[in-house]
VMD Tcl script that draws the C-alpha trace (Angstrom):
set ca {
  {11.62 -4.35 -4.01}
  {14.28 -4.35 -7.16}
  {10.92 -3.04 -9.76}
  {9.38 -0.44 -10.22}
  {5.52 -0.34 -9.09}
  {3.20 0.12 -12.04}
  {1.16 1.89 -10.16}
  {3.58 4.47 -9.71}
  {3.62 5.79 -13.53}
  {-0.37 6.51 -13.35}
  {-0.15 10.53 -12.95}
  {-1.46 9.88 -9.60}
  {1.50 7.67 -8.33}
  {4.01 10.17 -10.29}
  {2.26 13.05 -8.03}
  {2.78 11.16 -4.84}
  {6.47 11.06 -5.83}
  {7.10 13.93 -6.38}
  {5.10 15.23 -2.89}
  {7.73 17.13 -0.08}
  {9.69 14.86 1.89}
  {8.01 16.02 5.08}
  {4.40 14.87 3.42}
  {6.12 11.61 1.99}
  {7.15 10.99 5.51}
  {3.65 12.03 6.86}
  {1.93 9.44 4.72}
  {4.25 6.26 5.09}
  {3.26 5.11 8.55}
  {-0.56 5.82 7.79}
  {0.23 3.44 5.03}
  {1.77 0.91 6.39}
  {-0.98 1.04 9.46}
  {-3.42 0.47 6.48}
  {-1.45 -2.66 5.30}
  {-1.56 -4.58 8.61}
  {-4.71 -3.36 9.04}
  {-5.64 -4.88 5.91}
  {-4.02 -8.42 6.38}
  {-5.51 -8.69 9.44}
  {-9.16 -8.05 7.43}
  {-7.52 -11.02 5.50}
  {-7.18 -13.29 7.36}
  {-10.78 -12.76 8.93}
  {-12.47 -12.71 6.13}
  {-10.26 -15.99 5.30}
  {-11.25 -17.84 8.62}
  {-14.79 -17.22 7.42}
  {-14.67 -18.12 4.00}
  {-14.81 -15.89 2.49}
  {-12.46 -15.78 -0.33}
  {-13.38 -12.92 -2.66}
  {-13.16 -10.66 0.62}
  {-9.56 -12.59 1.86}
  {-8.38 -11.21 -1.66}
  {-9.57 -7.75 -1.58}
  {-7.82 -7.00 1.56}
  {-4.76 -9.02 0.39}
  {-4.72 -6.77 -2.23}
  {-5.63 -3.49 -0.46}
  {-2.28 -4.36 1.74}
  {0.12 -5.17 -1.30}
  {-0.66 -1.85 -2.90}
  {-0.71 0.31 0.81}
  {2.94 -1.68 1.42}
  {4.28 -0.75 -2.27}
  {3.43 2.88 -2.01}
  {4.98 3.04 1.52}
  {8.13 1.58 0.00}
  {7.89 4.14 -2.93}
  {7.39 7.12 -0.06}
  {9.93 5.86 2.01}
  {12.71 5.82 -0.90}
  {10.96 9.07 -2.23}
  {12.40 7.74 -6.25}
}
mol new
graphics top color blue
foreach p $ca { graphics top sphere $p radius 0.5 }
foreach p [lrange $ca 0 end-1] q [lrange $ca 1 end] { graphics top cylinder $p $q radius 0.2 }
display resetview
């Protein structure tokens, strides 16, 4: 990702940044876990049409995989 995450200048995503590197690393795979955990919540809730739902957890995974990035590059 070549932007930076607005998410990530809320005080909250500034403390995640600046957490060890040991806890950054901790958190990642949970994170990514979450994100295919998510899509696959997607595309359920998609196959039963339910849209509002699909989005959520479309959502849900697009902000667990741009955190991940953010702890994995630890900027």
């Amino acid at each position: 990702m070549g932007y930076i995450n607005p998410l990530l200048n809320l005080p909250a995503g500034k403390k995640l940044l600046s957490l060890p590197a040991e806890q950054r690393a901790a958190l990642e795979p949970v994170l990514r876990e979450l994100r295919d955990q998510a899509n696959s919540e997607a595309e359920n809730a998609w196959k039963r049409r339910k849209g509002p739902m699909a989005a959520y957890w479309r959502a849900v995974a697009t902000y667990a995989r741009h955190i991940a990035h953010a702890l994995s590059k630890g900027t």
